[in-house]
Gaussian input, Z-matrix of N, CA and C with variables (Angstrom, degrees):
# hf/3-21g

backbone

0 1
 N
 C     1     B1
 C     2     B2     1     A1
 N     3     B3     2     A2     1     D1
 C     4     B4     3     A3     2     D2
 C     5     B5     4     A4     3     D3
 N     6     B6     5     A5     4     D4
 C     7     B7     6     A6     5     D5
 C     8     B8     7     A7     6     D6
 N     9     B9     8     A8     7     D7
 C    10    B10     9     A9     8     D8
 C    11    B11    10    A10     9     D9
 N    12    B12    11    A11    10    D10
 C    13    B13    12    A12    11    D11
 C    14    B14    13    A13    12    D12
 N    15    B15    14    A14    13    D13
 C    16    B16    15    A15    14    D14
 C    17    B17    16    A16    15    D15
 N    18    B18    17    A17    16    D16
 C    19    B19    18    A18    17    D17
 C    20    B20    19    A19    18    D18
 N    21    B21    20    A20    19    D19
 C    22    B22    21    A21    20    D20
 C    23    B23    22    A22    21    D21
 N    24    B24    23    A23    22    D22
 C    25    B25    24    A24    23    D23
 C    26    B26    25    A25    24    D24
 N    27    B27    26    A26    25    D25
 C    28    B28    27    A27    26    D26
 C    29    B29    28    A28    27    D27
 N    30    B30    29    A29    28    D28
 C    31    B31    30    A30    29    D29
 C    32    B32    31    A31    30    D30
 N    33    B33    32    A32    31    D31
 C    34    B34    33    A33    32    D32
 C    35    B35    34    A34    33    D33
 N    36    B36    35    A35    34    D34
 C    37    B37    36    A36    35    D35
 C    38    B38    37    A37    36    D36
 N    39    B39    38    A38    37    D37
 C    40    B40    39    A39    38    D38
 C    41    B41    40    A40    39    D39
 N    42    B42    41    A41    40    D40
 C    43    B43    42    A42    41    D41
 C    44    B44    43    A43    42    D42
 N    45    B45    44    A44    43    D43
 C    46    B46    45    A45    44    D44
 C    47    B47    46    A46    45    D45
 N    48    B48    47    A47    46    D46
 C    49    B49    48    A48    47    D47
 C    50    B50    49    A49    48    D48
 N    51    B51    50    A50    49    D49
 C    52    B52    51    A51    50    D50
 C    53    B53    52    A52    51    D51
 N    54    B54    53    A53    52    D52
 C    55    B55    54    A54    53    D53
 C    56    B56    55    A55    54    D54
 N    57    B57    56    A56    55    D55
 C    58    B58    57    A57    56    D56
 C    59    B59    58    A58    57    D57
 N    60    B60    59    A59    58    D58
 C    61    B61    60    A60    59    D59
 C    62    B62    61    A61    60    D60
 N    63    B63    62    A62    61    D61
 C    64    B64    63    A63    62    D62
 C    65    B65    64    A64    63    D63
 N    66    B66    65    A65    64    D64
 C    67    B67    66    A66    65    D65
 C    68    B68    67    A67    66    D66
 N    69    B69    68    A68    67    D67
 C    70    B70    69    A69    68    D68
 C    71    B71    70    A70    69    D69
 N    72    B72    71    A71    70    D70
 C    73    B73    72    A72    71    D71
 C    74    B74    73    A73    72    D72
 N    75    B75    74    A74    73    D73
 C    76    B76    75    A75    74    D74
 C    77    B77    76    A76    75    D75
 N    78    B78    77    A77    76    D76
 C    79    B79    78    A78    77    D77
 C    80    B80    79    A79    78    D78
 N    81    B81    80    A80    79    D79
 C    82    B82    81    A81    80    D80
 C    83    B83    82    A82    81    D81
 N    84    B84    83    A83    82    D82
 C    85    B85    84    A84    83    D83
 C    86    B86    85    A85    84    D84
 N    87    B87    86    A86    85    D85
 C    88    B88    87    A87    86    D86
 C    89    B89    88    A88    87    D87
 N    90    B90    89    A89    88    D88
 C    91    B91    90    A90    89    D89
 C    92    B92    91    A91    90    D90
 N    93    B93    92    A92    91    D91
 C    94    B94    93    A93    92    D92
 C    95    B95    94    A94    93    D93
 N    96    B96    95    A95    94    D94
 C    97    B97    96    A96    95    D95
 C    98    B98    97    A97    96    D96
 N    99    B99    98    A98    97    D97
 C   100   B100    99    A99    98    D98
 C   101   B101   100   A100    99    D99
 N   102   B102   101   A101   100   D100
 C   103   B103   102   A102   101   D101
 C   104   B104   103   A103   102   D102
 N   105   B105   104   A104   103   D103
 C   106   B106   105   A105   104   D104
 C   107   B107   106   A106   105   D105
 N   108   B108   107   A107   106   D106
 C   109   B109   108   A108   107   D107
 C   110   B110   109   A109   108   D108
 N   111   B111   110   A110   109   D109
 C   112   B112   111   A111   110   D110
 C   113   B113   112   A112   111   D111
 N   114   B114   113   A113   112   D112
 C   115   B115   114   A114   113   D113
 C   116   B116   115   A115   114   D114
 N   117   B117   116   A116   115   D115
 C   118   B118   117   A117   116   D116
 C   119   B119   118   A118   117   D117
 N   120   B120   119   A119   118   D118
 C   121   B121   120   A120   119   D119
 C   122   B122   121   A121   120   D120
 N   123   B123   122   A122   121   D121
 C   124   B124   123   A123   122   D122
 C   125   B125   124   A124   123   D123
 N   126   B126   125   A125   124   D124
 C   127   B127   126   A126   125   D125
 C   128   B128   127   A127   126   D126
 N   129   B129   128   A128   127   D127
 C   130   B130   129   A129   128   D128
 C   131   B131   130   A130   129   D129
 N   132   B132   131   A131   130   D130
 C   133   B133   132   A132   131   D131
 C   134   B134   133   A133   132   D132
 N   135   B135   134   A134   133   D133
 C   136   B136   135   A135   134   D134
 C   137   B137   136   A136   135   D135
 N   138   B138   137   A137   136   D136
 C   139   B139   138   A138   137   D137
 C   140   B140   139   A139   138   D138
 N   141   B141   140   A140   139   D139
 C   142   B142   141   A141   140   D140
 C   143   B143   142   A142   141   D141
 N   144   B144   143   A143   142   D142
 C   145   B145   144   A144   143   D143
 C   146   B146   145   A145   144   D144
 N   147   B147   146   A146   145   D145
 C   148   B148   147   A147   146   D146
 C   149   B149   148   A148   147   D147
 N   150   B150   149   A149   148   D148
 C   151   B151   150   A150   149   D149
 C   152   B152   151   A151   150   D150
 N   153   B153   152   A152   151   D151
 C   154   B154   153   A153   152   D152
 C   155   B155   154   A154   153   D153
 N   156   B156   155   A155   154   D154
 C   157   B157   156   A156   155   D155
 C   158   B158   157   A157   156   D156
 N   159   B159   158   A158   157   D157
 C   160   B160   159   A159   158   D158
 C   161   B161   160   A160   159   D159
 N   162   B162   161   A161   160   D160
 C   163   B163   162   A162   161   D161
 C   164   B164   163   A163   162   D162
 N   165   B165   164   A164   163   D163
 C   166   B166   165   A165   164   D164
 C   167   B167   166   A166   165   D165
 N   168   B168   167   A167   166   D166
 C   169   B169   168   A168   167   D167
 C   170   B170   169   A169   168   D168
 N   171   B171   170   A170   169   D169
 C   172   B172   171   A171   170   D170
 C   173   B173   172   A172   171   D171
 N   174   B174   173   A173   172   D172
 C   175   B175   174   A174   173   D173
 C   176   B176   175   A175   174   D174
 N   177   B177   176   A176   175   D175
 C   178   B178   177   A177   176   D176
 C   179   B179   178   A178   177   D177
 N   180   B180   179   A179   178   D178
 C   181   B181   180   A180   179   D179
 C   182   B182   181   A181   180   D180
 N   183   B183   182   A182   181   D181
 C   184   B184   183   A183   182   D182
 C   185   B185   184   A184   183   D183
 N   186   B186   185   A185   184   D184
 C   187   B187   186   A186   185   D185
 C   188   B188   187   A187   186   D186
 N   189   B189   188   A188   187   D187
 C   190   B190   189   A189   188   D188
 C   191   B191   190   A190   189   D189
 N   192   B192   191   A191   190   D190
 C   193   B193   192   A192   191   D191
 C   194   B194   193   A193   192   D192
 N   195   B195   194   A194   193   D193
 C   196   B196   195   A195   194   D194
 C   197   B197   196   A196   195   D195
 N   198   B198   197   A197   196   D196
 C   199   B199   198   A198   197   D197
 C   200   B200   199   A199   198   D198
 N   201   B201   200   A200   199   D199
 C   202   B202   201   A201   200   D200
 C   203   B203   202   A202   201   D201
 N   204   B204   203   A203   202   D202
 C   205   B205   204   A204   203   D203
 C   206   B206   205   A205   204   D204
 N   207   B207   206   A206   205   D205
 C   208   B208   207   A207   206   D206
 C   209   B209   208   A208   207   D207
 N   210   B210   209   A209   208   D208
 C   211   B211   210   A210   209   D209
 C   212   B212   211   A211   210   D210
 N   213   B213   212   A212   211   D211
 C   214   B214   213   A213   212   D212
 C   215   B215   214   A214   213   D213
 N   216   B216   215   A215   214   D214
 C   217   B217   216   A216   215   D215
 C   218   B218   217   A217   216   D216
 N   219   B219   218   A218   217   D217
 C   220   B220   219   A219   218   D218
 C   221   B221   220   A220   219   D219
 N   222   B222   221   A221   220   D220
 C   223   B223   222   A222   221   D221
 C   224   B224   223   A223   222   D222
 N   225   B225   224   A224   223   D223
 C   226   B226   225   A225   224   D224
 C   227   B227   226   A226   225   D225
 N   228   B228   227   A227   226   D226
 C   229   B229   228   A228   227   D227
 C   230   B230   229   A229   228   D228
 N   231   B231   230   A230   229   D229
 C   232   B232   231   A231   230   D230
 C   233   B233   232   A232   231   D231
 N   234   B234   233   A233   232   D232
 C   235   B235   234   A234   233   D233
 C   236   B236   235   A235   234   D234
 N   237   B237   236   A236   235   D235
 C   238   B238   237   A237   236   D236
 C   239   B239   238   A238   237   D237
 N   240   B240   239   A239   238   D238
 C   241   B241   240   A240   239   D239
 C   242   B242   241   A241   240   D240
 N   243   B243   242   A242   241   D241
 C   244   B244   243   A243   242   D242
 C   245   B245   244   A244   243   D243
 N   246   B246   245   A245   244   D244
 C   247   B247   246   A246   245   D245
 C   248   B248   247   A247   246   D246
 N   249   B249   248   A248   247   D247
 C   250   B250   249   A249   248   D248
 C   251   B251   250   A250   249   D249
 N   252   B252   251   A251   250   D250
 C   253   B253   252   A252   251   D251
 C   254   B254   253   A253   252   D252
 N   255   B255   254   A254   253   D253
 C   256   B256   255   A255   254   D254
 C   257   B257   256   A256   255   D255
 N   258   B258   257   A257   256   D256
 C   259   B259   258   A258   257   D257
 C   260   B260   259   A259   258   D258
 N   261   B261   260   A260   259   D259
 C   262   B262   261   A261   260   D260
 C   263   B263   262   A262   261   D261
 N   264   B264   263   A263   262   D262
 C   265   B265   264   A264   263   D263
 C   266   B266   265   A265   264   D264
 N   267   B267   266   A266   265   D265
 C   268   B268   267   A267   266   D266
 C   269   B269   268   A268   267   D267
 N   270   B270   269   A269   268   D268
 C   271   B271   270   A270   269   D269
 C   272   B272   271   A271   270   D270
 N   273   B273   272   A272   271   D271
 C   274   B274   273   A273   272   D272
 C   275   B275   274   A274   273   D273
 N   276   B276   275   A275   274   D274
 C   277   B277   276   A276   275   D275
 C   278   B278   277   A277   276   D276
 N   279   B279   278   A278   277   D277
 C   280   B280   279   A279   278   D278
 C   281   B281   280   A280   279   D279
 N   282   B282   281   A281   280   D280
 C   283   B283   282   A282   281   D281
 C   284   B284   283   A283   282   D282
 N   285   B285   284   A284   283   D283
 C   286   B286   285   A285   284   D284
 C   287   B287   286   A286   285   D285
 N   288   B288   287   A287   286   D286
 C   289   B289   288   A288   287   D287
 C   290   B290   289   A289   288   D288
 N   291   B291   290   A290   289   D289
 C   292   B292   291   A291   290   D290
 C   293   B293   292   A292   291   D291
 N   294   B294   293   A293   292   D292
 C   295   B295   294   A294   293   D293
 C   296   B296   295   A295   294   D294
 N   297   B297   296   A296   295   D295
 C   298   B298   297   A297   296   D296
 C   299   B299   298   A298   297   D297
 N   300   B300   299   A299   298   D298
 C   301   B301   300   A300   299   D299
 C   302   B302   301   A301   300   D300
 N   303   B303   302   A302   301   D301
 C   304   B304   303   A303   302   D302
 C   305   B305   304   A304   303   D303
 N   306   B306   305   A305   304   D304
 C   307   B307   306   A306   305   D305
 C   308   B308   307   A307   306   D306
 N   309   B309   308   A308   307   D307
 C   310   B310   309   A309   308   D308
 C   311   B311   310   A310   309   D309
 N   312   B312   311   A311   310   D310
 C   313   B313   312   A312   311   D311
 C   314   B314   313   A313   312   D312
 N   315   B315   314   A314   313   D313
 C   316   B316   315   A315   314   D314
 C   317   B317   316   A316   315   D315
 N   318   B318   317   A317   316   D316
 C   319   B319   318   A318   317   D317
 C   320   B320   319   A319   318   D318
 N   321   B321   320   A320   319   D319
 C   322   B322   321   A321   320   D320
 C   323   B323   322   A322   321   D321
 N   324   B324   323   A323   322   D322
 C   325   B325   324   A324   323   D323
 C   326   B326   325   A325   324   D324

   B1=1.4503
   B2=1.5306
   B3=1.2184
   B4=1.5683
   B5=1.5677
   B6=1.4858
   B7=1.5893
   B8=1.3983
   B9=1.6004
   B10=1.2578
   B11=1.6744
   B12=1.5987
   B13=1.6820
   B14=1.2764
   B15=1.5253
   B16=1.6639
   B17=1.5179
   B18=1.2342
   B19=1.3133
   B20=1.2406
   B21=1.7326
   B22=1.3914
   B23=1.8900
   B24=1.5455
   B25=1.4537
   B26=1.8104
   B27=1.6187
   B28=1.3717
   B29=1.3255
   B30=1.4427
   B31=1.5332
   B32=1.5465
   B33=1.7412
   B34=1.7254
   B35=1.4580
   B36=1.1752
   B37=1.6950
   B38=1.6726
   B39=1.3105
   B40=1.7443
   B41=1.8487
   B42=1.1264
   B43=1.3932
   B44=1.5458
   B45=1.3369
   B46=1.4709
   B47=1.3421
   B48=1.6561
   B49=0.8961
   B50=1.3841
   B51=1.3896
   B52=2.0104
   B53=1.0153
   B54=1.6368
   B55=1.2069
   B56=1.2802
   B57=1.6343
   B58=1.2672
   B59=1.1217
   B60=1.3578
   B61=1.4200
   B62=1.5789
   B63=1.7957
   B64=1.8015
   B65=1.4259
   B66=1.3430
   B67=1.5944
   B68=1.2902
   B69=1.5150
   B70=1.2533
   B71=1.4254
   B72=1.7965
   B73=1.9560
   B74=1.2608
   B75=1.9609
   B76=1.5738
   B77=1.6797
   B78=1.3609
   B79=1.3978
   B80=1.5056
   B81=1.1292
   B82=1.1668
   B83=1.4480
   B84=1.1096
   B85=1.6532
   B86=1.4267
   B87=1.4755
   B88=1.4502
   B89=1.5192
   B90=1.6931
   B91=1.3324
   B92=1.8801
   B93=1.4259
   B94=1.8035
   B95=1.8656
   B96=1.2352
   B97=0.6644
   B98=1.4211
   B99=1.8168
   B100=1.8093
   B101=1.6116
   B102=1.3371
   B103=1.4588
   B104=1.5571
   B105=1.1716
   B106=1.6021
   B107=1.3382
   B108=1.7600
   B109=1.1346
   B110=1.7082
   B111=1.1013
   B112=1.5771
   B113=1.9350
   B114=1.3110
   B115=1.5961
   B116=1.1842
   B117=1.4119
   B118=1.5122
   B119=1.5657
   B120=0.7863
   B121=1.6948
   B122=1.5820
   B123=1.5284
   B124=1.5823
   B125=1.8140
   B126=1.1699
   B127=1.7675
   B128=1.2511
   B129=1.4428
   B130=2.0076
   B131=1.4533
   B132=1.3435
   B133=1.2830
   B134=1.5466
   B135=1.3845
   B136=1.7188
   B137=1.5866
   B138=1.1319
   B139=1.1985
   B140=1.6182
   B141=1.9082
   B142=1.7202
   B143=1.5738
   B144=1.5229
   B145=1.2029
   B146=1.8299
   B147=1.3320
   B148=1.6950
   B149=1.4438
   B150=1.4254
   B151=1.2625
   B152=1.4362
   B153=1.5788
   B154=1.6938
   B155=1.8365
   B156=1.3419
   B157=1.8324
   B158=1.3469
   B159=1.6735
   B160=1.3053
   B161=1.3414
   B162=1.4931
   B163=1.4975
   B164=1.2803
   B165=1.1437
   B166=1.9425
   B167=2.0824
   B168=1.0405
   B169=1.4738
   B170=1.8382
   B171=1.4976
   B172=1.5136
   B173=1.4343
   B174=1.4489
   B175=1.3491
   B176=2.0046
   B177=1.5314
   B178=1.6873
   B179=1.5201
   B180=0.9836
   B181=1.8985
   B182=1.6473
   B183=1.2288
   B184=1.7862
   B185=1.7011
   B186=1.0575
   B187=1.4463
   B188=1.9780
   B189=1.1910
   B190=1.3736
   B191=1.7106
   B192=1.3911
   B193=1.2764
   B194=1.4471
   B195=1.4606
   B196=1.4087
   B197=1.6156
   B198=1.6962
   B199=1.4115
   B200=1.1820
   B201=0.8317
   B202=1.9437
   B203=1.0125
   B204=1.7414
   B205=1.0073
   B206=1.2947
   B207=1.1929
   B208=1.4615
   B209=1.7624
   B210=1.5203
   B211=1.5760
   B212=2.1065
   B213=1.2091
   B214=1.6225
   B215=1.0913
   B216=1.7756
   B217=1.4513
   B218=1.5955
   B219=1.8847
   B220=1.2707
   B221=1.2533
   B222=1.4041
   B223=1.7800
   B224=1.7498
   B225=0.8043
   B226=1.7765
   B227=1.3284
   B228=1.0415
   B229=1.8387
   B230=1.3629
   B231=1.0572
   B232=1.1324
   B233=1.6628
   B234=1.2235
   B235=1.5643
   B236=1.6184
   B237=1.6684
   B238=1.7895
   B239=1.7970
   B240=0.9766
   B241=1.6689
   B242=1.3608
   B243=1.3596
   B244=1.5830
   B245=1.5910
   B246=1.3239
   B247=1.7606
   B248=2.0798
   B249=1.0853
   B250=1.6539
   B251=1.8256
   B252=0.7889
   B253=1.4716
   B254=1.5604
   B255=1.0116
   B256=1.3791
   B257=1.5386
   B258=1.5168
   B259=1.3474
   B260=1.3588
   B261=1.5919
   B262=1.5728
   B263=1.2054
   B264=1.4108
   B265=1.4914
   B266=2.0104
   B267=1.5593
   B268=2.0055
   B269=1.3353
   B270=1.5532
   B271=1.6420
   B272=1.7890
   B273=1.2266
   B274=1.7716
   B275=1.7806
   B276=1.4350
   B277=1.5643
   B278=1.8844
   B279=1.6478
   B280=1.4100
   B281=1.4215
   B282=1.3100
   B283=1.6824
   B284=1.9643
   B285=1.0447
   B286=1.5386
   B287=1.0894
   B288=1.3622
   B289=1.6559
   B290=1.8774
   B291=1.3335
   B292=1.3271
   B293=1.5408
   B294=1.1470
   B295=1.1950
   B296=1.9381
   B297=1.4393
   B298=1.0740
   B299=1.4510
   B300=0.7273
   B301=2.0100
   B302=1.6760
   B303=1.1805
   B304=1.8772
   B305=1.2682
   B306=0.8267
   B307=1.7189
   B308=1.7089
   B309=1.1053
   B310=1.7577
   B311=1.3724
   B312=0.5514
   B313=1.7332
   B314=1.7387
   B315=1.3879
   B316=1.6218
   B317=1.7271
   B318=1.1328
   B319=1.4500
   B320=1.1489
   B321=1.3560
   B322=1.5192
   B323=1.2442
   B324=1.6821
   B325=1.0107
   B326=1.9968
   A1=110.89
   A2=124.58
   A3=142.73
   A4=94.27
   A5=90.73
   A6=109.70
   A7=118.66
   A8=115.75
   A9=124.25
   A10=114.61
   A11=85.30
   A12=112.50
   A13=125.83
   A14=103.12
   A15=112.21
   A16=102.73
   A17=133.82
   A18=126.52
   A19=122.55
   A20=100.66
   A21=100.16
   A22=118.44
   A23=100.29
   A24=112.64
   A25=91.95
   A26=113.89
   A27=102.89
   A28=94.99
   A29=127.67
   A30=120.78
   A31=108.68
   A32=104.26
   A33=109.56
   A34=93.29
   A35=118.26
   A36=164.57
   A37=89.43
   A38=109.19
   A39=133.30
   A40=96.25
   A41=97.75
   A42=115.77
   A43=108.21
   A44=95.85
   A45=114.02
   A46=98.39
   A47=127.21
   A48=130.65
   A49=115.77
   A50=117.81
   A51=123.78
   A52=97.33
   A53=133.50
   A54=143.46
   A55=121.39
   A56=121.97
   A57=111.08
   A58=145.24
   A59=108.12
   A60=107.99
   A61=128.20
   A62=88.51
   A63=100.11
   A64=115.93
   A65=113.52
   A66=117.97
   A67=94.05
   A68=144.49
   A69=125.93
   A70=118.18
   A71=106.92
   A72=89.06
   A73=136.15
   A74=104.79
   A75=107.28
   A76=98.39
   A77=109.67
   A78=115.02
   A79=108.09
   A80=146.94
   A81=157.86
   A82=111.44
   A83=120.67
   A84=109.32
   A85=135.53
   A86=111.52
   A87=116.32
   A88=106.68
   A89=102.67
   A90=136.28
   A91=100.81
   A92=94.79
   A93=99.14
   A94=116.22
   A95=131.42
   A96=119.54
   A97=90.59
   A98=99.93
   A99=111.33
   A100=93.06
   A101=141.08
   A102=144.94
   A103=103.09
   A104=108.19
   A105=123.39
   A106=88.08
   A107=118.65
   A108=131.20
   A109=104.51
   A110=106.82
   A111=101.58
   A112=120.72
   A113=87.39
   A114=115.71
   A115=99.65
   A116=128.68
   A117=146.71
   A118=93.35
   A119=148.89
   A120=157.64
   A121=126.39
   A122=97.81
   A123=96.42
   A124=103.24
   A125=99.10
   A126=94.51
   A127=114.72
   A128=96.95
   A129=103.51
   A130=118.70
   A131=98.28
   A132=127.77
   A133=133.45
   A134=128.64
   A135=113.05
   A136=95.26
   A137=121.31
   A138=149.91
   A139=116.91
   A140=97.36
   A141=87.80
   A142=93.83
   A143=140.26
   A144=97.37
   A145=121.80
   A146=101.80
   A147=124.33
   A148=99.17
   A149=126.23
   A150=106.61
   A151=121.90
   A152=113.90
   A153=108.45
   A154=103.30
   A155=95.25
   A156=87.62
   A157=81.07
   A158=138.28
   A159=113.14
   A160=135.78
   A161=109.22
   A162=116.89
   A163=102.16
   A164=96.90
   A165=121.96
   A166=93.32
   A167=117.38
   A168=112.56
   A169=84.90
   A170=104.68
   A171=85.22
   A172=148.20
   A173=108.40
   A174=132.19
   A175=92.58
   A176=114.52
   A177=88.25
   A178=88.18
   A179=106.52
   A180=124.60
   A181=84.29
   A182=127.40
   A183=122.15
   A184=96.14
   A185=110.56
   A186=100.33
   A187=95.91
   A188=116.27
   A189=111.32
   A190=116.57
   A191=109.02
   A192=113.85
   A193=126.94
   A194=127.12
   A195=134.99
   A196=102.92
   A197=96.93
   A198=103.89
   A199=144.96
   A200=147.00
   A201=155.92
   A202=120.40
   A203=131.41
   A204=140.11
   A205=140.36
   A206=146.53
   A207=130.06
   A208=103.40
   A209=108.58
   A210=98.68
   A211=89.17
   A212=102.74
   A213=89.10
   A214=114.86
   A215=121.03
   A216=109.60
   A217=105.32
   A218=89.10
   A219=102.15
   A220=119.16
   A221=155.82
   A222=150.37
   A223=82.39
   A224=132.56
   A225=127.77
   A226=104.69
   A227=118.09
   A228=106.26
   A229=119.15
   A230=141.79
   A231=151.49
   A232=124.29
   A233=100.42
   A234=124.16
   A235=132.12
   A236=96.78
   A237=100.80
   A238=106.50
   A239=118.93
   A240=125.11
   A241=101.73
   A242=130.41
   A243=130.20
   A244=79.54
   A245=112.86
   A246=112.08
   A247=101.02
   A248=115.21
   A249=98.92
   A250=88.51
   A251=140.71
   A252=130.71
   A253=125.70
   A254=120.31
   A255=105.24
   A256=121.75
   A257=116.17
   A258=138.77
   A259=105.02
   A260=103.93
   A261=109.31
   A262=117.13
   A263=116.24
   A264=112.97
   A265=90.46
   A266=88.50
   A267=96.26
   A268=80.62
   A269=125.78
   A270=144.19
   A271=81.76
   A272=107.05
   A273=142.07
   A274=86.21
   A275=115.74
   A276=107.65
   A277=79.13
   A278=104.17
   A279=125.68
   A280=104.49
   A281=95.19
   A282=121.83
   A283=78.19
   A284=121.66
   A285=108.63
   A286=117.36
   A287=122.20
   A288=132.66
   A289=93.46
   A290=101.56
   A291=111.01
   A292=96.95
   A293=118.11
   A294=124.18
   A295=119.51
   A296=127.31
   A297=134.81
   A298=139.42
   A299=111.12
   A300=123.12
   A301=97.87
   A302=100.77
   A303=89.24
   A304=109.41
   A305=140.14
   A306=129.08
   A307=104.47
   A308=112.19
   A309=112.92
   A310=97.40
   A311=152.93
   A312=155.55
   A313=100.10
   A314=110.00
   A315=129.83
   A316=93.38
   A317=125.12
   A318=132.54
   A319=137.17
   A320=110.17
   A321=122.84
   A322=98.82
   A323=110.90
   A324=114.05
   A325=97.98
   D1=-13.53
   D2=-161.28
   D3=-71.58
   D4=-74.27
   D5=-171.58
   D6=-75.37
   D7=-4.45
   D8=173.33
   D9=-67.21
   D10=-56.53
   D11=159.18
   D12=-29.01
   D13=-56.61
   D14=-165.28
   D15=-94.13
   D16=-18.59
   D17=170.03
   D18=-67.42
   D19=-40.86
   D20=176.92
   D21=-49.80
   D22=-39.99
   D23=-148.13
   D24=-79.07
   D25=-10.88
   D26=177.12
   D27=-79.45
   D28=-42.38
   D29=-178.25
   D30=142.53
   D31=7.86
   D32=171.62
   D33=-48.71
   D34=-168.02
   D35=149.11
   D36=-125.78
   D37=139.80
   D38=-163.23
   D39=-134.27
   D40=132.31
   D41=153.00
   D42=-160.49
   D43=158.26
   D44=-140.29
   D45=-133.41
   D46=139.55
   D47=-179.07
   D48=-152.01
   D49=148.15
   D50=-163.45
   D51=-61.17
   D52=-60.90
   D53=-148.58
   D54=-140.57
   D55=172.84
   D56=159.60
   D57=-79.77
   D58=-0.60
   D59=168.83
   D60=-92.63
   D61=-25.34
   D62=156.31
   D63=-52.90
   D64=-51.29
   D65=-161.13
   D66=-77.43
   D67=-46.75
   D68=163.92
   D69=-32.49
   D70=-71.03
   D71=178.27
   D72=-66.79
   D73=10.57
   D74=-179.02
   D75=-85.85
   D76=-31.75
   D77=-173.81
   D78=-57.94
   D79=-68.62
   D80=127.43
   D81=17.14
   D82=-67.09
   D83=158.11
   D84=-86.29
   D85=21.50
   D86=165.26
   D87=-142.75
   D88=142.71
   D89=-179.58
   D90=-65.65
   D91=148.01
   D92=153.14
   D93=62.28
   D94=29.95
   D95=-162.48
   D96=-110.12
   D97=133.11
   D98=-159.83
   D99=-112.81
   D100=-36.37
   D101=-168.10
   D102=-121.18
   D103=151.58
   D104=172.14
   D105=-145.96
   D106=142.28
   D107=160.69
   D108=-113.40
   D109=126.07
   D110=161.53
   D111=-143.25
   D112=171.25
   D113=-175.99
   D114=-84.54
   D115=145.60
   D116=155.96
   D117=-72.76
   D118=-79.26
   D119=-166.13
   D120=-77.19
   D121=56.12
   D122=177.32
   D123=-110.37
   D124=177.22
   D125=169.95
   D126=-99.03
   D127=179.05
   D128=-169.91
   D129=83.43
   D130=-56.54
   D131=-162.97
   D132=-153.98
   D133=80.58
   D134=-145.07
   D135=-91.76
   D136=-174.28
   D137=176.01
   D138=-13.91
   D139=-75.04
   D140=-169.78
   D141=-96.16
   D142=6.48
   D143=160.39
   D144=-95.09
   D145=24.29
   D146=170.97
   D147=-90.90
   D148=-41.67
   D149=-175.68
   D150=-84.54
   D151=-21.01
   D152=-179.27
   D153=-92.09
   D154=20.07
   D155=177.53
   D156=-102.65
   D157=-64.98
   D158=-179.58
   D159=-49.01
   D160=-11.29
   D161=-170.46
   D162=-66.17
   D163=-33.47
   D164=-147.13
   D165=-81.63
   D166=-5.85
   D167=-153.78
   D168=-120.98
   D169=114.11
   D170=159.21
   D171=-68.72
   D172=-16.34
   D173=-177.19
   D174=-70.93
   D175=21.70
   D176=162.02
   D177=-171.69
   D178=68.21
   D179=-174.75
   D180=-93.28
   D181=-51.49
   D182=-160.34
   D183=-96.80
   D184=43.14
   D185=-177.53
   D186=-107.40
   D187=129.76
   D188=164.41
   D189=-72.36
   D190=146.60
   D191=172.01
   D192=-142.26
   D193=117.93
   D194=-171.94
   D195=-114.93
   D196=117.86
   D197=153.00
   D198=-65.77
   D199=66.51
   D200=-178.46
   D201=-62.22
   D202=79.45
   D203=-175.80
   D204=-117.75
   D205=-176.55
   D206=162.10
   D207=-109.60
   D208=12.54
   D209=-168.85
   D210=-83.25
   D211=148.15
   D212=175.25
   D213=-132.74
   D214=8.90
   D215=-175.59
   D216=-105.99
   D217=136.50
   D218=-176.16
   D219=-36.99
   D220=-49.54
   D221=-167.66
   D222=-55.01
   D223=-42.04
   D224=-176.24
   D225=-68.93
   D226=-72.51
   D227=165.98
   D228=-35.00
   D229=-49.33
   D230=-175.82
   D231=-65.65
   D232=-47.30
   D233=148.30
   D234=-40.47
   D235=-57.80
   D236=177.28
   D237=-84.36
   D238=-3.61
   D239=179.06
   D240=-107.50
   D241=-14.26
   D242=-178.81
   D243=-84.34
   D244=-59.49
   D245=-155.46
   D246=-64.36
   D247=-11.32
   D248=-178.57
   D249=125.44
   D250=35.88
   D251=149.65
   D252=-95.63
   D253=127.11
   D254=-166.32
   D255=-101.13
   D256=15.77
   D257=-158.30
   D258=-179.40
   D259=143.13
   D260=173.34
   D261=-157.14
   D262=124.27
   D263=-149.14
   D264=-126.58
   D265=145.22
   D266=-172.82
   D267=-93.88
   D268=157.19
   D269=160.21
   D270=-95.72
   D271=148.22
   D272=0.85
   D273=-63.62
   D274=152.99
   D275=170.58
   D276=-150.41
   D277=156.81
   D278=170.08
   D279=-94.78
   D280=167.63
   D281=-170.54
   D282=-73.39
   D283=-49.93
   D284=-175.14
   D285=-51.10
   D286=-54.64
   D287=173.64
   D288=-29.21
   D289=-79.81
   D290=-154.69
   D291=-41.07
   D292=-75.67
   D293=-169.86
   D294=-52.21
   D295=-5.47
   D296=118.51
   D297=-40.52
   D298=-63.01
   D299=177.56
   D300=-60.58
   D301=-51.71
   D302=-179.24
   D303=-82.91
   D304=9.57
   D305=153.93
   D306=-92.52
   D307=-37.70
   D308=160.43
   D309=-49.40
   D310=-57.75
   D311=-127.27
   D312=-104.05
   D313=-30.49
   D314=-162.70
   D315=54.34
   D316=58.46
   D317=118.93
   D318=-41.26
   D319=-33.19
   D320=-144.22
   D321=-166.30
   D322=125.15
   D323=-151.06
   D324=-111.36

């Protein structure tokens, strides 16, 4: 709800999804989607194997992607940015953090 919050207030539109295999078939029925935030630790489907299925799909090569996790050891960082993440953020994280990484990212202008 944090980052739901704070995306909105940069000026995303947010939709939200349990898992990765949800957010895969949410992707699929929506246009334009420039950011994905995700979790390392969801079910079904956690984090980086959500991100090398989008990697894997050309229809979302320009899509930005930030990891938001509580995993914090570096071989894990290293891992979701080897697999196609382009940012990776440890929880507890601030509205600053966030809003850092996406201007890294040029998310956010």
């Amino acid at each position: 709800m944090i980052l739901s919050r704070t995306l909105t207030q940069f000026g995303y539109d947010v939709a939200q999804a349990a898992n990765g295999r949800e957010a895969l078939q949410l992707l699929d029925q929506t246009d334009g989607v420039s950011l994905i935030l995700v979790d390392w630790n969801m079910p079904e489907m956690n984090g980086l194997d959500f991100i090398r299925a989008l990697r894997a799909d050309r229809r979302y090569g320009g899509v930005k992607l930030m990891m938001v996790t509580t995993e914090t050891q570096i071989e894990q960082m290293v891992t979701a940015i080897e697999a196609g993440a382009n940012e990776y953020v440890m929880k507890p994280f601030t509205r600053e953090v966030i809003e850092d990484k996406l201007r890294i990212m040029g998310a956010l202008q």
